[in-house]
C-alpha positions as a Markdown table, in Angstrom:
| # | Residue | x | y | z |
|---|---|---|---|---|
| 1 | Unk | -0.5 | 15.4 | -3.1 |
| 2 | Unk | -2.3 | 15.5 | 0.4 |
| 3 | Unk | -5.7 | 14.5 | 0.5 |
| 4 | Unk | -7.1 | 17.4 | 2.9 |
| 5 | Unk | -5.4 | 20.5 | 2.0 |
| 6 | Unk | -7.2 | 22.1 | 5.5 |
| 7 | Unk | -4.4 | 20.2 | 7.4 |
| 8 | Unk | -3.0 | 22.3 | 9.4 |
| 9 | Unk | 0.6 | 22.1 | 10.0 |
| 10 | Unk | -0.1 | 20.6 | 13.6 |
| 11 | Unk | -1.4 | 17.8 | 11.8 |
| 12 | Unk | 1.1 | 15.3 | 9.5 |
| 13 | Unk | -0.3 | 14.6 | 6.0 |
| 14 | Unk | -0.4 | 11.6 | 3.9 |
| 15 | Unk | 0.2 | 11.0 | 0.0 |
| 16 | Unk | -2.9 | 11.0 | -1.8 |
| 17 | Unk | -3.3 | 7.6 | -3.9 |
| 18 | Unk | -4.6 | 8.0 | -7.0 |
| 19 | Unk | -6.3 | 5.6 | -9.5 |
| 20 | Unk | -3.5 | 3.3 | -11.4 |
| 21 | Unk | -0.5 | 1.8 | -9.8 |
| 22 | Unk | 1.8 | 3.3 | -7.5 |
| 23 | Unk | 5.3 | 2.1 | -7.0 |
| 24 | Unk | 6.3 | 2.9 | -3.2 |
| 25 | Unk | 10.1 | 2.5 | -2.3 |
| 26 | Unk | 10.9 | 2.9 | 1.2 |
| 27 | Unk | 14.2 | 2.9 | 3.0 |
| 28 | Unk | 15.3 | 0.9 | 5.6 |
| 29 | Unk | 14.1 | 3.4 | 8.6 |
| 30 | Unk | 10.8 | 4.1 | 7.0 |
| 31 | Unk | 9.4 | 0.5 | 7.7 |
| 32 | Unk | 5.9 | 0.4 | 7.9 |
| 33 | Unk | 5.2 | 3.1 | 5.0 |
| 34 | Unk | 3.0 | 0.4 | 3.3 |
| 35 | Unk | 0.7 | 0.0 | 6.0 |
| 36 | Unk | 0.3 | 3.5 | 7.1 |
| 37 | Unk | -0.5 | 4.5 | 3.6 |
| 38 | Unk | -3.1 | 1.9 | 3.4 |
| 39 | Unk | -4.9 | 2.4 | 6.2 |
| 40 | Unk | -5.3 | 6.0 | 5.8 |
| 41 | Unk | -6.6 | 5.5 | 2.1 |
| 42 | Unk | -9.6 | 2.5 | 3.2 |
| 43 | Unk | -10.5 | 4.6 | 6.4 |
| 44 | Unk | -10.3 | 8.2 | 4.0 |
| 45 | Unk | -12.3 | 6.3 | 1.6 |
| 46 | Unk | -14.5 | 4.2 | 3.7 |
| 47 | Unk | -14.0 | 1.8 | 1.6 |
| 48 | Unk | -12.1 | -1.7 | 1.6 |
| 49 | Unk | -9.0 | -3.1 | 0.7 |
| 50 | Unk | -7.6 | -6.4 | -0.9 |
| 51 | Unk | -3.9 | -7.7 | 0.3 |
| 52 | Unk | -2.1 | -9.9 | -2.1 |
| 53 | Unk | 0.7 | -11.1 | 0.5 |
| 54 | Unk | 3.9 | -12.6 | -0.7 |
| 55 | Unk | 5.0 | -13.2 | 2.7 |
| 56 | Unk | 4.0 | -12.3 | 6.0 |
| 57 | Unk | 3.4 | -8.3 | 5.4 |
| 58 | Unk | 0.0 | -8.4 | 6.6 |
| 59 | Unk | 0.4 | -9.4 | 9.7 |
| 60 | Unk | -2.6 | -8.6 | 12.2 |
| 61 | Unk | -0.9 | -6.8 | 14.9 |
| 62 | Unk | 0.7 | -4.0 | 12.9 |
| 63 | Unk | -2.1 | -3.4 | 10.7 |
| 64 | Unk | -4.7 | -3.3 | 14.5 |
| 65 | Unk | -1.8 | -0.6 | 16.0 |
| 66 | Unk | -1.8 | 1.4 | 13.5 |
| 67 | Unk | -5.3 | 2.4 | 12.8 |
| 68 | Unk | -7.5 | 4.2 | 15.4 |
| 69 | Unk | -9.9 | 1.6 | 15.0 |
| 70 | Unk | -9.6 | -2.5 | 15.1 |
| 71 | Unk | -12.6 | -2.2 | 12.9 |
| 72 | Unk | -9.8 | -2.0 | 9.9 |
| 73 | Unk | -9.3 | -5.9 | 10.2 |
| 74 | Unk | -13.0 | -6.1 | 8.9 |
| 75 | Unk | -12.0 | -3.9 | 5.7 |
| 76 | Unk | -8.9 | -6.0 | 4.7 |
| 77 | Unk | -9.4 | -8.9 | 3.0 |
| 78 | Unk | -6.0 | -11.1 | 2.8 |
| 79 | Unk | -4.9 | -13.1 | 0.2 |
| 80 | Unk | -1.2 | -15.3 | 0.7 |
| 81 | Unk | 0.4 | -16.6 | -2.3 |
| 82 | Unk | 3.4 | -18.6 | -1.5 |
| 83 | Unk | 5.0 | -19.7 | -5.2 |
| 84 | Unk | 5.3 | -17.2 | -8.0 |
| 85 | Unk | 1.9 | -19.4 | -9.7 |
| 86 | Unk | -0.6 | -18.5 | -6.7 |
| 87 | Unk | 0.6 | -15.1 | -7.0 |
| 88 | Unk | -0.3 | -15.1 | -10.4 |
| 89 | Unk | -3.3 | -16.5 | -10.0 |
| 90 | Unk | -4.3 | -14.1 | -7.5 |
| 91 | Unk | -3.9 | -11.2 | -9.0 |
| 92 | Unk | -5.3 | -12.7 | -12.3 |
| 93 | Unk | -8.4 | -13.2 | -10.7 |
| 94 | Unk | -8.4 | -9.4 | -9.5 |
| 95 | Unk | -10.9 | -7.7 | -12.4 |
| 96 | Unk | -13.2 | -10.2 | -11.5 |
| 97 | Unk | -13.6 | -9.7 | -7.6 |
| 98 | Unk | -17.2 | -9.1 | -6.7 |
| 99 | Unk | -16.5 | -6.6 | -4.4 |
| 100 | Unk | -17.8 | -3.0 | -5.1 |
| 101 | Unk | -16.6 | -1.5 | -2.2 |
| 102 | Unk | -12.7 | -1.8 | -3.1 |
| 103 | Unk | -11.1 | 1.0 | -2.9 |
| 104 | Unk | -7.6 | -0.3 | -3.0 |
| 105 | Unk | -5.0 | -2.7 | -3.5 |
| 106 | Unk | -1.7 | -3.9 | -2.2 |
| 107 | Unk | 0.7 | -6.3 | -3.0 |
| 108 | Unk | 4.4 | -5.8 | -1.4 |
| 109 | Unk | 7.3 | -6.8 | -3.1 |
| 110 | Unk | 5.5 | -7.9 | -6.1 |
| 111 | Unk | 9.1 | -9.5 | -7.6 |
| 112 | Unk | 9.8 | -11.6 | -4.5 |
| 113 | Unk | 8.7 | -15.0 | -6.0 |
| 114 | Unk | 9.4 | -14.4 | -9.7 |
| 115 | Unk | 12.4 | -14.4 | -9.3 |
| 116 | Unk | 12.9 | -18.2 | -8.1 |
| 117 | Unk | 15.7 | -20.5 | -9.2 |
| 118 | Unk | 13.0 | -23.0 | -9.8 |
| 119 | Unk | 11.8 | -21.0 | -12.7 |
| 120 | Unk | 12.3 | -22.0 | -16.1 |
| 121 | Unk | 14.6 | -18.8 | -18.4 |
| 122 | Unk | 12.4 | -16.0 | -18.3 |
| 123 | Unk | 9.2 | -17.4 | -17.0 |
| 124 | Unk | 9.3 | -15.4 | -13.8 |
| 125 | Unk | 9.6 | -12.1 | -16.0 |
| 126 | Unk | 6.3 | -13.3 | -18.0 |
| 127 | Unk | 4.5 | -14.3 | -14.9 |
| 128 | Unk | 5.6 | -10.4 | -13.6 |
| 129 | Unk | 4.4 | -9.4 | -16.6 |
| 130 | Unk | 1.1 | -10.8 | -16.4 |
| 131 | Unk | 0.4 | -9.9 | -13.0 |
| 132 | Unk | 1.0 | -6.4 | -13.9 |
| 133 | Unk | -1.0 | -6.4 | -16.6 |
| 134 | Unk | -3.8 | -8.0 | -14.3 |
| 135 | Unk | -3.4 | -5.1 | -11.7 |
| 136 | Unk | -3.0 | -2.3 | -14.4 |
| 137 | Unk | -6.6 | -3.8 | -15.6 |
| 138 | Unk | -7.9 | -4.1 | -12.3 |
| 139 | Unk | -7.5 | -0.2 | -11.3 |
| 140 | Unk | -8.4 | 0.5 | -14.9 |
| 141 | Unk | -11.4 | -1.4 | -14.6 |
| 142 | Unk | -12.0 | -0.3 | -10.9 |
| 143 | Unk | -11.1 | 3.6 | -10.7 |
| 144 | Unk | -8.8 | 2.5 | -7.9 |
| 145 | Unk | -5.7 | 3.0 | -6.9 |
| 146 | Unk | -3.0 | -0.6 | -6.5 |
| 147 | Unk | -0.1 | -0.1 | -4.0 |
| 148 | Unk | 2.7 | -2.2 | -4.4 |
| 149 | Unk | 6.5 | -2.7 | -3.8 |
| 150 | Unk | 9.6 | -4.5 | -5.4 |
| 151 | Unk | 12.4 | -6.4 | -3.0 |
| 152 | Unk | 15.2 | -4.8 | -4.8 |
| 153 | Unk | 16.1 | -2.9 | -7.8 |
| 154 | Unk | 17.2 | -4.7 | -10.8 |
| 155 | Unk | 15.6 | -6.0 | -14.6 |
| 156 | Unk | 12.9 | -7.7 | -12.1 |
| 157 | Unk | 12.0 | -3.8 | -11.4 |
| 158 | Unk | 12.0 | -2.3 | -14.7 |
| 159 | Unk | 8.6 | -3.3 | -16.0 |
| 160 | Unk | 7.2 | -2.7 | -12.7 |
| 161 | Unk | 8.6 | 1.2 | -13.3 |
| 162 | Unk | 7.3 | 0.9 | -16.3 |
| 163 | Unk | 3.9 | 0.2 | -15.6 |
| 164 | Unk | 3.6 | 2.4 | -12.5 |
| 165 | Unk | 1.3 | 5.4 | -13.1 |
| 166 | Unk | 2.4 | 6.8 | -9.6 |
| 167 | Unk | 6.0 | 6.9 | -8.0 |
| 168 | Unk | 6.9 | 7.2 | -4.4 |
| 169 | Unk | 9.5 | 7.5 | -2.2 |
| 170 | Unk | 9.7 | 7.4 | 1.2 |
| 171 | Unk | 12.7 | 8.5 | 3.3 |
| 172 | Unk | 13.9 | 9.3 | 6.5 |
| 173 | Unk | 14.6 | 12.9 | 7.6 |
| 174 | Unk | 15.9 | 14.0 | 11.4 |
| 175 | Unk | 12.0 | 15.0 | 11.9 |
| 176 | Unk | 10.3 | 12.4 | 10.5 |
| 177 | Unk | 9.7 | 10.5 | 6.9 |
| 178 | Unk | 9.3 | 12.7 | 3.7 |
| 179 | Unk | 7.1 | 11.3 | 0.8 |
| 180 | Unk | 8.4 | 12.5 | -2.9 |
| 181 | Unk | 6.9 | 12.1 | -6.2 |
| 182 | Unk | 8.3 | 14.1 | -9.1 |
| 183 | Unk | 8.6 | 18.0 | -7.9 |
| 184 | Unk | 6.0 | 16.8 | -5.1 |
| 185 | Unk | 6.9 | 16.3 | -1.4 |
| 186 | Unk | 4.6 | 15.4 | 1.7 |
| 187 | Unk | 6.3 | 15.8 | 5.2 |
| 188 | Unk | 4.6 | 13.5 | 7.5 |
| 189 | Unk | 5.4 | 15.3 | 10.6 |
| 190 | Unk | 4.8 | 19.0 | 11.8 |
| 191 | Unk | 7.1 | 21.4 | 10.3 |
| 192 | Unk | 7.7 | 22.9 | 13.3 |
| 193 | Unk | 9.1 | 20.7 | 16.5 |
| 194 | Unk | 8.8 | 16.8 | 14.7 |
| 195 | Unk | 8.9 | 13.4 | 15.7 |
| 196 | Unk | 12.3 | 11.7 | 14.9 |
| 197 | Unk | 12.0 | 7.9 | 15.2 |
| 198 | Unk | 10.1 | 6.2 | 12.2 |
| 199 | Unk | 9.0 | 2.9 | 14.3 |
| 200 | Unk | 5.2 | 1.2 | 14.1 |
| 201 | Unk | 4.2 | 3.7 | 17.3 |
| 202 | Unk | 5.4 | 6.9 | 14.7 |
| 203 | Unk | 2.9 | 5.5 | 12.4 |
| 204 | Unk | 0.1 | 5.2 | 14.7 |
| 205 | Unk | 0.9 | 8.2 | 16.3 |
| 206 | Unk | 0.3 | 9.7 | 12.5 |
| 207 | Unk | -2.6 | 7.8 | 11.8 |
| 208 | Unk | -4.7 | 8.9 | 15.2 |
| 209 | Unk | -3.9 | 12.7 | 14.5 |
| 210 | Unk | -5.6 | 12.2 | 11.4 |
| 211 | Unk | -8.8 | 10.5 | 12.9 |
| 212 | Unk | -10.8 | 13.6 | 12.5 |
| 213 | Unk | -10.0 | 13.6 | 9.2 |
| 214 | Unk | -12.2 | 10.0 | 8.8 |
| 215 | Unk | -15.0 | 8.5 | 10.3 |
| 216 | Unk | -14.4 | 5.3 | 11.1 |
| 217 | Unk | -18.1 | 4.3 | 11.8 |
| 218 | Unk | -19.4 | 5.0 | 8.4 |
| 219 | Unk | -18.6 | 1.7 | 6.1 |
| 220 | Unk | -20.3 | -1.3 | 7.0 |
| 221 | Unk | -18.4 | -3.0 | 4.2 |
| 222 | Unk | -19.8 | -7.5 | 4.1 |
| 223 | Unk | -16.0 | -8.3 | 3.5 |
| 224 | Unk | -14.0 | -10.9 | 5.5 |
| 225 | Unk | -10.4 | -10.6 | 6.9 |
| 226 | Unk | -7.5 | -13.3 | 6.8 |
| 227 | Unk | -4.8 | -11.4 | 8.2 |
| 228 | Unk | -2.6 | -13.5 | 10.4 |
């Protein structure tokens, strides 16, 4: 699962993302998970990244505190969606995008506006539908890898399950969070001593012991940011 198997155990490790979808599911006390794992993938990558936002995830500030480098704003490019047909249209127009340099996308809670009470019976499950189908083509297409998240578990989350190549969860532990997918953990924290508060400064504290691991200067990537 790690990316570097030289870490030493000094150094916390990250979940490798592969190409396909990954389904992340976080606990309360591991906020942040999202972010951290995408950061670490664009810089790792030197690559860029594309944000479908169904809300207000991609806020500057967290994303600028937890990288080593502000420079990250200028490898995100945001997207906001704020009914369940922008959404869809977003990620529609995904296999399309003329950027070579993505290396990943994320969309967070990928359910939230499907399920509206404004929706006609079932047309939020076919909209979900076809948005997964546009991601699932889009990292097909791609070789990348798409991050994304439900709000809560229900028949909303099913086809997302379903259509998820990668699982993870994230979950506190007294030293620190613990990624899991099938027989597969990552401990991001050292395994001897650890850091027991999972808050924004844990996650930057992760990310800038793994700065030697990228180089932040090498992409030059012609992408804008919108994050807000």
């Amino acid at each position: 699962m790690s990316r570097h198997d030289s870490t030493t155990a000094s150094s916390p490790t990250l979940p490798e993302l592969s190409p396909g979808l990954t389904l992340l599911s976080a606990d309360e006390e591991t906020d942040h998970a999202i972010h951290a794992l995408a950061v670490d993938h664009i810089l790792s990558t030197g690559g860029t990244g594309y944000w479908v936002d169904p809300g207000s995830h991609a806020q500057t500030s967290p994303l600028v505190d937890l990288a080593p480098s502000d420079r990250i704003l200028d490898r995100i490019r945001v997207a906001r969606a704020f009914t369940a047909f922008q959404e869809f249209a977003l990620l529609r127009s995904l296999p399309t995008l003329d950027a070579e340099q993505t290396e990943l996308v994320v969309v967070p809670e990928i359910d939230r506006y499907y399920r509206a009470d404004d929706l006609l019976a079932d047309e939020g499950r076919e909209l979900l539908l076809g948005s997964l189908a546009a991601l699932a083509a889009t990292a097909r297409s791609r070789q990348i890898p798409v991050l994304v998240t439900t709000r809560r578990e229900d028949r909303f989350t099913e086809p997302v399950e379903r259509a998820a190549s990668q699982t993870l969860a994230c979950q506190s532990t007294p030293f620190g969070p613990r990624f899991q997918s099938g027989d597969t953990e990552t401990l991001v924290y050292p395994r001897e001593g650890g850091w027991v508060q999972t808050t924004l400064s844990f996650w930057e504290r992760v990310l800038a012991a793994r700065k030697p691991l990228y180089d932040t200067e090498t992409a030059s990537p012609e992408v804008a940011y919108g994050a807000n």
